[in-house]
N, CA and C atoms as a LAMMPS dump frame, in Angstrom:
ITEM: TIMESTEP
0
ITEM: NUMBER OF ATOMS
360
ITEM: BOX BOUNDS ff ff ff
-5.0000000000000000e+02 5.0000000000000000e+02
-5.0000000000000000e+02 5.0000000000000000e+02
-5.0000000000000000e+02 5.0000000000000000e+02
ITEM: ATOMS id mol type element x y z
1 1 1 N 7.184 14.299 -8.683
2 1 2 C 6.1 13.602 -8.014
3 1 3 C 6.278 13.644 -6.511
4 2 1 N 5.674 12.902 -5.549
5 2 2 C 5.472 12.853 -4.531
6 2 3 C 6.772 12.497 -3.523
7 3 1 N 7.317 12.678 -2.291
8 3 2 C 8.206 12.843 -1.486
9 3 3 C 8.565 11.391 -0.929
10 4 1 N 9.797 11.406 -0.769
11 4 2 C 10.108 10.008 -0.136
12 4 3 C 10.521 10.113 1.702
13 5 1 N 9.847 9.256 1.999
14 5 2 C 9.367 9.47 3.301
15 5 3 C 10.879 9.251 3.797
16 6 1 N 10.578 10.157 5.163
17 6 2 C 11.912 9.487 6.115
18 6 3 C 11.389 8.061 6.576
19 7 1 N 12.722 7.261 7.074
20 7 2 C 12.444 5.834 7.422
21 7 3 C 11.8 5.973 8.856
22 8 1 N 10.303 4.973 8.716
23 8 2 C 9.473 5.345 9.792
24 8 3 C 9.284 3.485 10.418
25 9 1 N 9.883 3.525 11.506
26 9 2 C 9.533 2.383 12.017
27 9 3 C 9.891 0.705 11.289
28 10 1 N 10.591 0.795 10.516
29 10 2 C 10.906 -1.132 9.673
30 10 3 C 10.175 -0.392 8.241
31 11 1 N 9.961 0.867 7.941
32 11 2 C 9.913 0.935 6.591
33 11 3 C 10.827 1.268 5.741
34 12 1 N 10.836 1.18 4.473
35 12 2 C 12.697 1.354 3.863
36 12 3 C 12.44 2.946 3.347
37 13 1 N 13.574 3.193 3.756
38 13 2 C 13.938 4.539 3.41
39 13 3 C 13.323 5.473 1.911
40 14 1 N 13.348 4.597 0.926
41 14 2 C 13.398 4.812 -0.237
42 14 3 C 11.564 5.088 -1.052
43 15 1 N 11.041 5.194 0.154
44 15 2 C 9.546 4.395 -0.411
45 15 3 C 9.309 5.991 -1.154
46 16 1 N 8.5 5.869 -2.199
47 16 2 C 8.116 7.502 -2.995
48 16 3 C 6.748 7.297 -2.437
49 17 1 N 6.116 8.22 -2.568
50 17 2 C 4.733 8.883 -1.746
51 17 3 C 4.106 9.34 -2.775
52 18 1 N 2.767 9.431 -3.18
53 18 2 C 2.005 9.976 -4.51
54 18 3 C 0.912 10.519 -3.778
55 19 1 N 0.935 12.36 -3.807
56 19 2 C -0.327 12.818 -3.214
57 19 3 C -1.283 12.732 -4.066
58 20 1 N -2.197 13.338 -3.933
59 20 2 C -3.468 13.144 -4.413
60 20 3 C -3.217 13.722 -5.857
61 21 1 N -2.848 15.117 -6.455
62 21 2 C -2.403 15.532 -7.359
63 21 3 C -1.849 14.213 -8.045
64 22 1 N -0.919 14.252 -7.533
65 22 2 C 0.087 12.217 -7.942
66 22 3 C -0.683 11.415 -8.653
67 23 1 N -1.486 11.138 -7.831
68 23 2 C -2.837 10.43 -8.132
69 23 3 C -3.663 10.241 -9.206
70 24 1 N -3.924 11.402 -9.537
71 24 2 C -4.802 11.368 -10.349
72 24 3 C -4.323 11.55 -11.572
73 25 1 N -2.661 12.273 -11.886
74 25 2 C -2.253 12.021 -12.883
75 25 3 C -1.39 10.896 -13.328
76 26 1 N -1.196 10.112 -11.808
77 26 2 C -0.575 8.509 -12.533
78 26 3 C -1.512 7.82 -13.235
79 27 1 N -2.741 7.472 -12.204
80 27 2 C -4.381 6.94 -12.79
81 27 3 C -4.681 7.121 -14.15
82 28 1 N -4.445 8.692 -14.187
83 28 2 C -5.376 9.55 -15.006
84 28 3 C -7.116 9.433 -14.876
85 29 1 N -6.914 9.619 -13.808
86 29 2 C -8.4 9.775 -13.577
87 29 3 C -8.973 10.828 -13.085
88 30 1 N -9.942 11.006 -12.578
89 30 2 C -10.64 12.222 -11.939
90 30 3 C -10.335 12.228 -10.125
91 31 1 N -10.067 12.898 -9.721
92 31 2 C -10.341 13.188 -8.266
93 31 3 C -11.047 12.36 -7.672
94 32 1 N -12.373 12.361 -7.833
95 32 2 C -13.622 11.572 -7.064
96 32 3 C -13.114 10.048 -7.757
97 33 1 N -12.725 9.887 -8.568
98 33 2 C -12.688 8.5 -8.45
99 33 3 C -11.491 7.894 -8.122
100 34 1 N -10.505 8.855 -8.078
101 34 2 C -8.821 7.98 -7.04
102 34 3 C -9.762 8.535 -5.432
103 35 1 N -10.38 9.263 -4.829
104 35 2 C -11.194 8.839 -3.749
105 35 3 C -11.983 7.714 -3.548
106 36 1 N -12.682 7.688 -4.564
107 36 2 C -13.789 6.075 -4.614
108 36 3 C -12.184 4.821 -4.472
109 37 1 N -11.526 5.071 -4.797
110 37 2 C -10.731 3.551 -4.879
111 37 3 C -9.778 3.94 -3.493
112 38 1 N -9.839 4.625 -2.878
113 38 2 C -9.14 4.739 -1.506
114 38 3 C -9.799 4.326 -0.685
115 39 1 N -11.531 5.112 -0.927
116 39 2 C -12.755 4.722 -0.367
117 39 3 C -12.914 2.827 0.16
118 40 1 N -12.866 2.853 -1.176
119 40 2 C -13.22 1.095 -1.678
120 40 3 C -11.719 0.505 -1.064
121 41 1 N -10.565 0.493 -0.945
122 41 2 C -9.44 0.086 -0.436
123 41 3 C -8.883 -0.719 -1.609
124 42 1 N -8.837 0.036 -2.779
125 42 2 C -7.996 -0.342 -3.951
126 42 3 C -6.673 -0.071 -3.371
127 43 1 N -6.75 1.154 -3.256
128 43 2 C -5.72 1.995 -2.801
129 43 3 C -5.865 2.248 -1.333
130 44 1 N -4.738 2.358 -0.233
131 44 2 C -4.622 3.171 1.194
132 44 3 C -3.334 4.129 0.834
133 45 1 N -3.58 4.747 1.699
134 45 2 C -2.515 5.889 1.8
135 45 3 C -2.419 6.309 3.63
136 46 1 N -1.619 7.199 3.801
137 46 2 C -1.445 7.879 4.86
138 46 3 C -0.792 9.563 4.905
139 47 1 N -1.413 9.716 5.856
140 47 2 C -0.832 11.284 6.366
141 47 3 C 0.459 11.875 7.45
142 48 1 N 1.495 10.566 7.311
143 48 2 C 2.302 10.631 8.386
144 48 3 C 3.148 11.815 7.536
145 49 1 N 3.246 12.05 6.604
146 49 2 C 4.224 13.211 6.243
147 49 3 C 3.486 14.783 5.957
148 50 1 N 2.537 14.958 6.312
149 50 2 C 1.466 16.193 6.344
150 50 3 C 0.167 15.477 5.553
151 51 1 N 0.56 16.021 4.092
152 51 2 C -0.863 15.735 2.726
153 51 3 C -1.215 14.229 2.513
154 52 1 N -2.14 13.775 2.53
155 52 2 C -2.704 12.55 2.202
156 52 3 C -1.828 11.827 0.913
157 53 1 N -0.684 10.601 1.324
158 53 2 C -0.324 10.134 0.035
159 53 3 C -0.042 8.894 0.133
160 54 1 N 0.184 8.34 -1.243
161 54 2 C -0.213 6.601 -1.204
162 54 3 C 1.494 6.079 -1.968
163 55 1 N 2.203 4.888 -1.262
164 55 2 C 3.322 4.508 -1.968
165 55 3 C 2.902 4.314 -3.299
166 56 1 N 4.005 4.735 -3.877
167 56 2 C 3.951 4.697 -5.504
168 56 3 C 3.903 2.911 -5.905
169 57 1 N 5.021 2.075 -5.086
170 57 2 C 4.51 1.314 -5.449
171 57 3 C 3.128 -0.015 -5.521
172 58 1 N 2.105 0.498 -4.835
173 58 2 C 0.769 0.015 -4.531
174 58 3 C 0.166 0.723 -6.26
175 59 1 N 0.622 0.981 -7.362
176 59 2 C 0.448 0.746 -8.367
177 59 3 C 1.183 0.628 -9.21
178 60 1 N 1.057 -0.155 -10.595
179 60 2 C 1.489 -0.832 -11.28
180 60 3 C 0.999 -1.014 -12.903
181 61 1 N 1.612 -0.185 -13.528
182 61 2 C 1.302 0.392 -15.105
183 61 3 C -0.206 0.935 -15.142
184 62 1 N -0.307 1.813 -14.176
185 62 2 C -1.255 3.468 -14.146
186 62 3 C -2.632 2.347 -13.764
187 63 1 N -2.01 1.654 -13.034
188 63 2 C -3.565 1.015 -11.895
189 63 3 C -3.651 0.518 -10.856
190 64 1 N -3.927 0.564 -9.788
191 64 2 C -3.944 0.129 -8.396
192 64 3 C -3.507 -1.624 -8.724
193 65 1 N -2.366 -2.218 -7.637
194 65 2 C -2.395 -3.54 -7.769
195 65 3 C -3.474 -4.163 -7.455
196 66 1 N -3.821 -5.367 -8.646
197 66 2 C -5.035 -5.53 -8.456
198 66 3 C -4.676 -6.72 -6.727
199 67 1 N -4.166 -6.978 -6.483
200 67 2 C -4.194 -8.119 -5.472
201 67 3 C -4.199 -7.288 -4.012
202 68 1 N -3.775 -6.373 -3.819
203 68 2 C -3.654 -5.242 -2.811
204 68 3 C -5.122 -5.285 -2.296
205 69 1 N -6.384 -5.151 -2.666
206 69 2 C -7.41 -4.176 -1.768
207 69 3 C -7.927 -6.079 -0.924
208 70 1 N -8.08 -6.687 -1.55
209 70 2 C -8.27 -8.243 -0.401
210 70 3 C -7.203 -7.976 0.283
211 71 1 N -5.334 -7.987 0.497
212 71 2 C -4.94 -8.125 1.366
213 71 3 C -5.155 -6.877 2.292
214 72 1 N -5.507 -5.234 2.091
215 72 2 C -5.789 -4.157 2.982
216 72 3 C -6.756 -4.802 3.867
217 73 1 N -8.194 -5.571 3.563
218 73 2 C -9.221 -5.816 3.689
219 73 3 C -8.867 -6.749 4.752
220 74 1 N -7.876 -7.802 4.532
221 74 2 C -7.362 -9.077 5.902
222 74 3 C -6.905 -7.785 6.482
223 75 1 N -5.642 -7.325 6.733
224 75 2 C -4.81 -6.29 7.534
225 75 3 C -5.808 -5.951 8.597
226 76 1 N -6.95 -5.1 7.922
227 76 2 C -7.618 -4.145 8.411
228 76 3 C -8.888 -5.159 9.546
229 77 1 N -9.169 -5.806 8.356
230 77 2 C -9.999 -7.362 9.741
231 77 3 C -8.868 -7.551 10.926
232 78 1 N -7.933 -7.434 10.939
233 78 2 C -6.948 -8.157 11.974
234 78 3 C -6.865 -7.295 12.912
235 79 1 N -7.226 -5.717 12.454
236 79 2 C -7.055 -4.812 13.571
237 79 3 C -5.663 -3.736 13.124
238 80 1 N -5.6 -3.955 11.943
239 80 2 C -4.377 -2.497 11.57
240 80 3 C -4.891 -1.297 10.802
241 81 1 N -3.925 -0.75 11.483
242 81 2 C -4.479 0.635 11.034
243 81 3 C -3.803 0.757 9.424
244 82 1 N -4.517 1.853 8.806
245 82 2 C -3.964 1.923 7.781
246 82 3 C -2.2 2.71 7.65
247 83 1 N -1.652 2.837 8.506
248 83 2 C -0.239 3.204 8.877
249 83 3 C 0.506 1.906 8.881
250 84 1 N -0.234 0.881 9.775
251 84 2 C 0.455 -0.384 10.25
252 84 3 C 0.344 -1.077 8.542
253 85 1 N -0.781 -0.953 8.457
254 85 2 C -0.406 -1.958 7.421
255 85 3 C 0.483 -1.447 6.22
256 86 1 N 0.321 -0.893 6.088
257 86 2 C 1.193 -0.011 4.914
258 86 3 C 3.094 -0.295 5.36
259 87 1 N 3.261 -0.058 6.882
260 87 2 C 4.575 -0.653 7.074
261 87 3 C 4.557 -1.93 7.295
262 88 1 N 3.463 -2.576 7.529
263 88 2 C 3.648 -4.232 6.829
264 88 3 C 3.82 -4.923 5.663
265 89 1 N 3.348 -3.931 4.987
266 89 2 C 3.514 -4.597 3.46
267 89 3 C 4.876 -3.87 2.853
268 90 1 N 5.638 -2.531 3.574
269 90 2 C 6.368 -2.243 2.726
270 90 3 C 8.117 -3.451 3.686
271 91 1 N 7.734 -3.625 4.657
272 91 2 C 9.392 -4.046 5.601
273 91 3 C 8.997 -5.566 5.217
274 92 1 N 10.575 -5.587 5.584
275 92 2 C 10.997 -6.758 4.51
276 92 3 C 10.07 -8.163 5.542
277 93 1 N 10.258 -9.309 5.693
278 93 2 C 9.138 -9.998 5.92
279 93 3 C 9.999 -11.477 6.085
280 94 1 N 10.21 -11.987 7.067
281 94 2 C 11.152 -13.131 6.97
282 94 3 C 10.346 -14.472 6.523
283 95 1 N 9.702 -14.726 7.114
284 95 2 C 8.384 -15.996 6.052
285 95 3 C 8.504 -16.117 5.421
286 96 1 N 8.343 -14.525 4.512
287 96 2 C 8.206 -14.816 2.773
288 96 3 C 9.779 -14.208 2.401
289 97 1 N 10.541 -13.997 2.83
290 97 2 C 11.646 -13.718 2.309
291 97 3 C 11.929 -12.455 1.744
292 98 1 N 11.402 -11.456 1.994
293 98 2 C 10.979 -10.247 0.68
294 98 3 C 9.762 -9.651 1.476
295 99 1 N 9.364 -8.511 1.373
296 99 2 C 8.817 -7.722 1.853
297 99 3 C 7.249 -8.348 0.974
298 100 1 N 6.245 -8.421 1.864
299 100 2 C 4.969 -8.751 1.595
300 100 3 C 4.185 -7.482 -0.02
301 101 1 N 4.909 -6.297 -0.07
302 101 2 C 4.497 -6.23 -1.261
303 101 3 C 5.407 -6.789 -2.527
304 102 1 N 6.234 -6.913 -2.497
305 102 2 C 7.228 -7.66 -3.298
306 102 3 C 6.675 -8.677 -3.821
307 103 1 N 6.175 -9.347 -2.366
308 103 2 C 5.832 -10.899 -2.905
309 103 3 C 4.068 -11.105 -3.504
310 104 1 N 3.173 -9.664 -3.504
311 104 2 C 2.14 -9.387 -4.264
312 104 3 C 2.579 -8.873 -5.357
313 105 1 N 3.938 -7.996 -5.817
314 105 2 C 4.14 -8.134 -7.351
315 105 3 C 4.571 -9.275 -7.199
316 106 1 N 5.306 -10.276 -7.261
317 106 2 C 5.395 -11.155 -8.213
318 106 3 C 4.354 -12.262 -8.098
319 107 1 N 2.968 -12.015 -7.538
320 107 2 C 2.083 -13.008 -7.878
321 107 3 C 1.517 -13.759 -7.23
322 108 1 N 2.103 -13.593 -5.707
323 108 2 C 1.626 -14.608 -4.516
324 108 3 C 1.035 -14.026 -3.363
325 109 1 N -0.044 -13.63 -3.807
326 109 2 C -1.399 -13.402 -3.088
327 109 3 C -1.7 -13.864 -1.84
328 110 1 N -1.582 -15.226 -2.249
329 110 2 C -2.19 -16.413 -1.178
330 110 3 C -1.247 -16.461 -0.29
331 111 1 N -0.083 -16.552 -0.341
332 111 2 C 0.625 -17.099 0.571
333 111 3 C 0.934 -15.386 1.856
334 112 1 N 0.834 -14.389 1.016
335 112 2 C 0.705 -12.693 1.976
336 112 3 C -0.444 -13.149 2.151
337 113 1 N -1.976 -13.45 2.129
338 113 2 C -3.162 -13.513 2.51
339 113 3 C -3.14 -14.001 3.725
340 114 1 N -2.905 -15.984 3.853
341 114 2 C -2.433 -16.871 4.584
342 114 3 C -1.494 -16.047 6.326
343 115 1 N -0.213 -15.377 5.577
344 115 2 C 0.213 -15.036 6.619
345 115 3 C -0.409 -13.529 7.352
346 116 1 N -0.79 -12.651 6.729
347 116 2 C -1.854 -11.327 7.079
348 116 3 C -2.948 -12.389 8.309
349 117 1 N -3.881 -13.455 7.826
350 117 2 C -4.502 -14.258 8.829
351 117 3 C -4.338 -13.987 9.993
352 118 1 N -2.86 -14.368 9.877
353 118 2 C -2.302 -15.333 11.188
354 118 3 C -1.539 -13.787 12.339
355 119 1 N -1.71 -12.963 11.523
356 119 2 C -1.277 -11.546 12.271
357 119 3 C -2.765 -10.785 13.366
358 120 1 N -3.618 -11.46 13.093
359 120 2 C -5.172 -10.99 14.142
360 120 3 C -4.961 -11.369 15.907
């Protein structure tokens, strides 16, 4: 599957990358529609390593996290790019103790929402 980025700026070394190919066979979906959900901001990705690709973990048993496209949606109201936010949600996060996607798998939405806010 997809390449693990060099460490770029407070992101962890380890992150895996899913190009578009990636994509559509983690999904299992069609092309046009892992576009429609990038489109829609189910999913973001970036091009800092050449080909368009999205951290593997921004899904979660072959479906975009569902809590992810509201917090892209604050990020992106606040003024981040889809680079920034992507190393916001992957570096670790002293507030919440744990890196802001961490703390959207285990369930706390509100409290990454709350602090995304307060980042505008």
């Amino acid at each position: 599957m997809g390449d693990v980025s060099e460490n770029v700026a407070g992101t962890p070394a380890a992150v895996e990358w899913l190009t578009m190919p990636d994509l559509v066979e983690v999904l299992d979906e069609p092309l046009g529609r892992v576009r429609r959900l990038i489109d829609e901001h189910y999913l973001v990705g970036s091009r800092r390593n050449g080909a368009f690709a999205v951290p593997s973990v921004f899904i979660v048993d072959g479906h975009p996290l569902s809590s992810l496209r509201g917090t892209v949606i604050v990020l992106q109201d606040a003024g981040f790019t889809d680079d920034e936010l992507i190393d916001w949600l992957l570096a670790e996060e002293e507030s919440l103790g744990r890196s802001p996607i961490d703390a959207l798998l285990a369930g706390h939405k509100s409290s990454v929402r709350r602090l995304a806010r307060t980042l505008a």
